[in-house]
C-alpha positions in Angstrom: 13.1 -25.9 -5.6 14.5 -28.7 -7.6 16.3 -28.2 -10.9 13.8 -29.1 -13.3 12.1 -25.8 -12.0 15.1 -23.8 -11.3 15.7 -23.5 -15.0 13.1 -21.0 -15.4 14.7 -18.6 -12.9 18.2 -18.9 -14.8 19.2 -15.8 -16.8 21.2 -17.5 -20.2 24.3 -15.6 -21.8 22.3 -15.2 -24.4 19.3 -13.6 -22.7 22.2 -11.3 -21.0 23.1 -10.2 -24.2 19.9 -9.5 -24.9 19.5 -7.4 -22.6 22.6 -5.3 -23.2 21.2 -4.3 -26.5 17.8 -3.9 -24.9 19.1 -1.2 -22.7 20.9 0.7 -25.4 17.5 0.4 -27.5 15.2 1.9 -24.9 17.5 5.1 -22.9 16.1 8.4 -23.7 18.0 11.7 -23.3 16.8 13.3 -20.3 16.8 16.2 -21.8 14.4 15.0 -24.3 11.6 15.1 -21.2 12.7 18.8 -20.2 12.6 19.8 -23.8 9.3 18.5 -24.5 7.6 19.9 -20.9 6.9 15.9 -20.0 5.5 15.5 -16.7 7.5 12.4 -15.4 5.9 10.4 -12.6 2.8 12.2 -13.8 4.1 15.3 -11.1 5.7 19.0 -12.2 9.0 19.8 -10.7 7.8 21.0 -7.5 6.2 17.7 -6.8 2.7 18.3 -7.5 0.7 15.6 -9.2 -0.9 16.4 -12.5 -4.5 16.5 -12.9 -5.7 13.8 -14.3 -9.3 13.4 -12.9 -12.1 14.2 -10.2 -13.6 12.5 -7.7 -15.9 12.3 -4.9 -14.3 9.9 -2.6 -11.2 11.6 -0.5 -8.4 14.4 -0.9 -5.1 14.8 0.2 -4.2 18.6 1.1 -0.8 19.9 1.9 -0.8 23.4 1.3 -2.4 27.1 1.6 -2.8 29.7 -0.4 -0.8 33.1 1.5 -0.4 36.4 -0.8 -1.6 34.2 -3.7 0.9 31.6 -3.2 0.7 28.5 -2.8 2.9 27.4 0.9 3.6 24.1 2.6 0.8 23.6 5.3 -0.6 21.0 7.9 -1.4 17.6 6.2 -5.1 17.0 5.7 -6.9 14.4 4.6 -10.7 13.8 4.1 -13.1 10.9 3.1 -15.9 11.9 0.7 -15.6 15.4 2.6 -15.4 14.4 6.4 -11.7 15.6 7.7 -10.0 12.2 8.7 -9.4 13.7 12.4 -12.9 14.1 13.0 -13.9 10.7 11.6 -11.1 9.1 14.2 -12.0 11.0 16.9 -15.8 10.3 16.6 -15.0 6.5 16.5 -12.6 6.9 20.1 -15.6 9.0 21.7 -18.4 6.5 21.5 -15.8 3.2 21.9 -16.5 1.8 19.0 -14.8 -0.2 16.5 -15.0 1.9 12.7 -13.5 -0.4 9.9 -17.3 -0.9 9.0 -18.6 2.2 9.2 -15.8 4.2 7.5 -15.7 1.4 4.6 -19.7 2.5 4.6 -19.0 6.0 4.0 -16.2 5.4 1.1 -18.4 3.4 -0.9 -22.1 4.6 -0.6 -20.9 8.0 0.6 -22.1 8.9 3.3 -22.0 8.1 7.5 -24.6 5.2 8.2 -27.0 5.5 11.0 -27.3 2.7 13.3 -29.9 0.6 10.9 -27.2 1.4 7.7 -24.5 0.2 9.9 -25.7 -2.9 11.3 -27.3 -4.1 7.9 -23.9 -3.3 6.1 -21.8 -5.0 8.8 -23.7 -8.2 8.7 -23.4 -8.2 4.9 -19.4 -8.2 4.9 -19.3 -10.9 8.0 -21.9 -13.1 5.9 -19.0 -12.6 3.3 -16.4 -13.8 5.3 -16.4 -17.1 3.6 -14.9 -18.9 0.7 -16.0 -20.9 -1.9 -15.5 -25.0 -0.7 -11.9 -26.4 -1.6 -10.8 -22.9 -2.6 -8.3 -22.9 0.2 -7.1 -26.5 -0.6 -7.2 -26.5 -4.3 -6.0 -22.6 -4.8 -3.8 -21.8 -2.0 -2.3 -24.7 -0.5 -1.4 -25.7 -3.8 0.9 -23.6 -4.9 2.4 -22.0 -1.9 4.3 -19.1 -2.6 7.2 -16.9 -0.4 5.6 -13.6 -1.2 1.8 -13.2 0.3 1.5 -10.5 -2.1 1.8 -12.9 -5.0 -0.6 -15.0 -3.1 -3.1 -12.7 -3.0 -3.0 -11.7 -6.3 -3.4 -15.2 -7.7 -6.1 -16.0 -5.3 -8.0 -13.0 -6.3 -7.6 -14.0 -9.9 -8.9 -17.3 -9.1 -12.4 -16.1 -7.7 -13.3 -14.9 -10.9 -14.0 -18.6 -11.6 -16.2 -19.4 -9.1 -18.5 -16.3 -9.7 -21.1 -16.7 -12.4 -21.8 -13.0 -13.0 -17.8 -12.4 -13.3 -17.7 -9.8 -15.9 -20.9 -8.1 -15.1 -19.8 -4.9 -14.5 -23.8 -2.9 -13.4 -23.0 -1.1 -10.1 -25.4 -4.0 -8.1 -23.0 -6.3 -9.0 -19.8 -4.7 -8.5 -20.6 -3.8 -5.3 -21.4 -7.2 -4.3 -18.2 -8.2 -5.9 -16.0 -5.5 -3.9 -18.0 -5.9 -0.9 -16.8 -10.1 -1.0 -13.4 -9.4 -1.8 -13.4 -6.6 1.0 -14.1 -9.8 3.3 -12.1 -12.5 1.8 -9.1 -10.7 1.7 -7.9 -11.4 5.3 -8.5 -15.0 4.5 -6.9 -15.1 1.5 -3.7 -13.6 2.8 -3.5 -15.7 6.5 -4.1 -18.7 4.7 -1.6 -17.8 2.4 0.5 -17.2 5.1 0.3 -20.2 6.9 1.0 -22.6 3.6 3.9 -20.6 3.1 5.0 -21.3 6.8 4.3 -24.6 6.2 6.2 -25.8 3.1 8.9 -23.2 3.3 9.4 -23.1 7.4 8.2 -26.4 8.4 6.4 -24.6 10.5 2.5 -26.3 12.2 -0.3 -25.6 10.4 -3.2 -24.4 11.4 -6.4 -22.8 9.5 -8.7 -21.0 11.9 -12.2 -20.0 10.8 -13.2 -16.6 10.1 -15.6 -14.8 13.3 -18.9 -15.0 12.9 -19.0 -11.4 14.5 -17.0 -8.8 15.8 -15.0 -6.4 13.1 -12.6 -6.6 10.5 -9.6 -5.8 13.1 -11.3 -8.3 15.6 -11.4 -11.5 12.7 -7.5 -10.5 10.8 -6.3 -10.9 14.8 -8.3 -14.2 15.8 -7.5 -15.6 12.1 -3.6 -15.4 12.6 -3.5 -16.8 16.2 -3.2 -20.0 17.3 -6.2 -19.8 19.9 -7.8 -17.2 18.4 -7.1 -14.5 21.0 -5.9 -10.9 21.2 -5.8 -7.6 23.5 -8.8 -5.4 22.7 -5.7 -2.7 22.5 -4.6 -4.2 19.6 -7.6 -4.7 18.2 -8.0 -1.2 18.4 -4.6 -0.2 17.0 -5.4 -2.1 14.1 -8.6 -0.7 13.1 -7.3 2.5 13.6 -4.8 1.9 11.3 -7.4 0.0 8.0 -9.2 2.8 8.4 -5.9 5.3 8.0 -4.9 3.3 4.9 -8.5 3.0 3.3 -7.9 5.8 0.7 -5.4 8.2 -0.3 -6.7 10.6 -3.3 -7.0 8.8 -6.5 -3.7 9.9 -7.6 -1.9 7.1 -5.5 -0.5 4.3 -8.0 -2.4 1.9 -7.0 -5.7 4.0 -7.3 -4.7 5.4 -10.4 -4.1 2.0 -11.3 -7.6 0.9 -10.6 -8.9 3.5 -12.3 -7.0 3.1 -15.6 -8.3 -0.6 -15.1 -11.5 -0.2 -14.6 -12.1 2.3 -17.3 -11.2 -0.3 -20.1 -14.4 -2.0 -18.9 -12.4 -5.4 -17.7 -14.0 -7.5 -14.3 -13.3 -6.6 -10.6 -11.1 -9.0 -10.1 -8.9 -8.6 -13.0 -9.1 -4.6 -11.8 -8.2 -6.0 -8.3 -5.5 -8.2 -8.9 -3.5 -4.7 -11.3 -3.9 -3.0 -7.9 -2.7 -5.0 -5.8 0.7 -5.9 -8.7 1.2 -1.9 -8.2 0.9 -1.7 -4.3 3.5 -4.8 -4.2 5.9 -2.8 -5.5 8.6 -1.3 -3.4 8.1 2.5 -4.2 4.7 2.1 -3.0 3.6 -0.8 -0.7 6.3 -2.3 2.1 7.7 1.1 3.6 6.9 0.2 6.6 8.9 -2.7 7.1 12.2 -1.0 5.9 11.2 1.4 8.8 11.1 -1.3 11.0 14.5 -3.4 9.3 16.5 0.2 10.0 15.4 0.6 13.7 16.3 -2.7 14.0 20.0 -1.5 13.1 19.5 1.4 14.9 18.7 -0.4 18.1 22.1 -2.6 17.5 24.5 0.5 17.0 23.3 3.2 19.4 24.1 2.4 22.6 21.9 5.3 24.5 18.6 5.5 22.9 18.0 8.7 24.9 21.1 10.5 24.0 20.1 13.2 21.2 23.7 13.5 20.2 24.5 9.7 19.7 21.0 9.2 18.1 21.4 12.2 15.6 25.1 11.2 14.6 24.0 7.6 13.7 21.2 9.2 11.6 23.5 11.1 9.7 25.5 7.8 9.2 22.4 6.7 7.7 21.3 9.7 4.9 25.3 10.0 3.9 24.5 6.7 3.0 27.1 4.9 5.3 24.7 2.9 7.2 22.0 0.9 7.0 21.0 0.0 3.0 23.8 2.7 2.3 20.7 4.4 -0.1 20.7 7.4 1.9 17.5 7.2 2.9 15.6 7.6 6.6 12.8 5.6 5.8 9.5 6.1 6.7 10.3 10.3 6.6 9.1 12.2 3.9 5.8 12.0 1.4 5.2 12.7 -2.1 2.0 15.3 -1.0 2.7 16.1 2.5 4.8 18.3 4.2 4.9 20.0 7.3 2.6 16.5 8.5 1.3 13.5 7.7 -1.8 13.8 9.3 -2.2 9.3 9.7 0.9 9.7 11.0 -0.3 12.0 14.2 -3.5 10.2 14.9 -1.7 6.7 14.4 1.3 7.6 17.3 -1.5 7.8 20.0 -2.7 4.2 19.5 1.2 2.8 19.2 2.1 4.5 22.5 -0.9 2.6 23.8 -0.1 -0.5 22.9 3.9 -0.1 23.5 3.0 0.7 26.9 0.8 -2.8 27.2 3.6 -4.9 25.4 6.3 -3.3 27.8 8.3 -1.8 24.7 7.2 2.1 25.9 11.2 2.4 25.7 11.4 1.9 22.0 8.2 3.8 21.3 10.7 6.7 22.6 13.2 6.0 20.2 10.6 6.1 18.0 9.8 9.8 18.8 12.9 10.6 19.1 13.9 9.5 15.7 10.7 11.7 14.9 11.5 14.7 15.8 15.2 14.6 14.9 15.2 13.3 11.5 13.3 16.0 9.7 15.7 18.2 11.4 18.8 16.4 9.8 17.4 16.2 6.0 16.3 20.1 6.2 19.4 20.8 7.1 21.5 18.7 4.9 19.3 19.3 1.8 17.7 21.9 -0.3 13.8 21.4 0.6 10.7 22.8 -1.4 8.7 22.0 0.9 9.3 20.7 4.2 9.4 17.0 5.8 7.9 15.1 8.7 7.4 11.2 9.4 4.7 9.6 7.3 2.0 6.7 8.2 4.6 4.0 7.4 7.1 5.6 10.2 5.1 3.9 12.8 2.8 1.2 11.6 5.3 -1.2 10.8 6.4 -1.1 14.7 2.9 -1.1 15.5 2.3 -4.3 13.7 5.8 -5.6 15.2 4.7 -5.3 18.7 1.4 -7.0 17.4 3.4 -9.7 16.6 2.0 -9.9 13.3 4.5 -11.3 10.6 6.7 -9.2 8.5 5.4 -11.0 5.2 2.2 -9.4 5.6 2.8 -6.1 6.9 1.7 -5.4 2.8 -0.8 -7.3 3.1 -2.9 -5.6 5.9 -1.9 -2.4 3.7 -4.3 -4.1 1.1 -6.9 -5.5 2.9 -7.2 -1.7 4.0 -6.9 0.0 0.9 -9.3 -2.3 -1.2 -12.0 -0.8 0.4 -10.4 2.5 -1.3 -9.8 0.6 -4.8 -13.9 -0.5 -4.4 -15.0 3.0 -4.2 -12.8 4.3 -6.9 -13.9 1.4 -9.6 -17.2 2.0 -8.6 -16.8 5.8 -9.1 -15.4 5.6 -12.7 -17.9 3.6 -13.9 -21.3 5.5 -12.6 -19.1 8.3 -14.4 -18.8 6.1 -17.5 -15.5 8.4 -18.5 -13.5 7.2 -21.8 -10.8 4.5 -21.8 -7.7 6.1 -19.6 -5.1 6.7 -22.4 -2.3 9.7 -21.9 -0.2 10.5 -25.0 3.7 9.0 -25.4 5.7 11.0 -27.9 8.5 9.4 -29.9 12.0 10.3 -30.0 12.8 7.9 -32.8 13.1 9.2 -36.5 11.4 7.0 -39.3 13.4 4.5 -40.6 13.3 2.3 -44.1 13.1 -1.1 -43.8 16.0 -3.4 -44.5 15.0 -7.2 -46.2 17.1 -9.7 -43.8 19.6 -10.5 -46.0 21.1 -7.4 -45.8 20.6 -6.1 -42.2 24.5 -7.8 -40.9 25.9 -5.9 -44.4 23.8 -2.6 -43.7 24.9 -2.3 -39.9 28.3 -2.6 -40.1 28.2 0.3 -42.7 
């Protein structure tokens, strides 16, 4: 970056200042948000989300009612109905590959037969294709470090190359989210690879997307060299799109698409808001903190078998005097889920499978290990009202690891996932045609007369 450009980034005294005065402006009491009964986060003290609309697409369930209480239960989840288990285990019976057919049953609603499926299918790979120079004039352009960024931008810039852009009839929106469902592999890799370019002086190459096969199939042929990859992680890695598709529309990134959408904007504007709240580290990215702590883990315990050296190096880690020093065991613990995180449980199957075809079966151990000990450690240290257990993130960053996919776009494949989900939730709020999203904000400041310039300096420092 030369210094014509770096004087953007720069932070003047002035600015700093600024900012200073900014911060004393904007602090609220805390107590002013127990006082008034505000909801923070949108969630009551006990965690659970408040309601803030229905829909048909999938549900998150963490809970039972015993003795007419409410008590932490088995994760569950379900698209438009179907329990996520079943769905998975359906796909692993027959042999089959299931981005498509769960993407189907998300956005139209129900499980395709085999004429459904194929027509649907050939529609996304007839998709897989970009508008000419877009990857010249729009990506290798203006590389940037963060894929995220990249893909947000890219998005943005499709809405000038479609002529119906801010037609927003359900025909055309699904033709819109069924593109960008396509595109976004490309979009990211490419990406990817001008970033690896100009910032590693790394080779370049752009492979073409497959003119067949699935979406798992054409991410893993676009991001190697020759094109090639192990059908078991090919498998792995449409297990896990599918697991990330949808997540309740309560999620921030969903609720964010929703909010969006409901102001009546264009896909891609609604698209690029989503993917601005899944960059963000409280949402997007867990994963690769999971597999950034292992990494230390790995370095500091000498016997990855031993319970006792294991556990005492966790501990190290939620006292905070370890790792980030945040006190945190990543990749443990969910806002919804409790006892299990049901993605979590189908997802360890297929990285066992492909640990033991890379050779790494040893640190898949440590994985379990870590699993099983972790949850032990936080109840035990801390006052839980509800209980903990590893969440999807725990292992799909070391799943994508072993893939030898690259760290920058571990979020990435989190969004070419989840778009699918985004899709069916824009298209749900508009067939529903519900008002502009707009919860209330209450003040905390008291009116105030106005003071003519000349005498502001006189009247503050009375």
């Amino acid at each position: 970056m030369d210094n014509h450009n770096r004087r953007y980034s720069m932070i003047p005294p002035a600015i700093e200042k600024m900012a200073d005065i900014v911060q004393k402006a904007d602090i609220i009491d805390s107590e002013e948000f127990v006082k008034r009964d505000v909801k923070r986060g949108l969630r009551d003290l006990n965690g659970h989300g408040v309601l803030a609309g229905l829909t048909n697409i999938s549900d998150v369930q963490a809970s039972k009612i015993v003795d007419g209480k409410s008590v932490p239960d088995y994760g569950r989840l379900y698209y438009r109905g179907y329990l996520i288990d079943d769905l998975v285990h359906g796909l692993m019976e027959s042999d089959r590959f299931g981005f498509e057919e769960i993407a189907y049953l998300l956005l139209l609603g129900h499980l395709p037969d085999e004429k459904e499926l194929g027509e649907f299918s050939d529609q996304l790979i007839r998709y897989r294709k970009l508008p000419y120079g877009f990857v010249r004039d729009i990506i290798m352009k203006a590389p940037s470090t963060d894929m995220m960024n990249t893909l947000s931008r890219s998005v943005l810039a499709l809405y000038a190359y479609d002529e119906k852009a801010n037609d927003t009839s359900i025909p055309n929106v699904l033709r819109q989210c069924m593109e960008l469902i396509s595109v976004f592999p490309m979009l990211s890799i490419y990406g990817y690879q001008a970033y690896k370019y100009y910032y590693k002086s790394d080779g370049l190459y752009i492979n073409n997307p497959l003119d067949h096969g699935s979406m798992a199939e054409n991410i893993l042929a676009l991001l190697r060299r020759d094109g090639s990859y192990m059908d078991v992680e090919a498998r792995a890695l449409d297990i896990a799109l599918i697991l990330h598709m949808d997540h309740g529309g309560g999620n921030n990134s969903t609720f964010t698409t929703h909010v969006v959408t409901s102001s009546m904007t264009d896909t891609y504007s609604v698209m690029a808001a989503a993917l601005g709240s899944l960059k963000g580290p409280r949402h997007g990215g867990a994963n690769l903190k999971v597999v950034k702590m292992f990494e230390e883990i790995k370095e500091n315990v000498k016997d990855w078998k031993d319970e006792d050296e294991v556990s005492a190096y966790l501990e190290k880690i939620l006292h905070g005097e370890a790792f980030d020093h945040s006190g945190l065991i990543y990749g443990v613990g969910h806002a919804v889920y409790s006892k299990s995180d049901p993605r979590a449980m189908l997802f360890k199957y297929f990285v066992e499978k492909v640990a033991t075809a890379k050779g790494r079966h040893e640190e898949y151990e440590l994985y379990a290990l870590v699993e099983r000990l972790a949850p032990q450690l936080i109840e035990h240290e801390f006052k839980m009202y509800k209980g903990v257990s590893v969440n999807v993130d725990f292992y799909s960053g070391f799943a994508y690891q072993m893939m030898d996919l690259p760290a920058e776009l571990y979020t990435p494949i989190f969004a070419m996932a989840r778009v699918v989900g985004w899709s069916a939730h824009r298209l749900e709020e508009l067939v529903n045609n519900g008002k502009i999203i707009r919860p209330a904000y209450s003040t905390v400041v008291e009116p105030r007369e106005y003071v003519p310039l000349d005498e502001r300096k006189k009247y503050k420092s009375e």
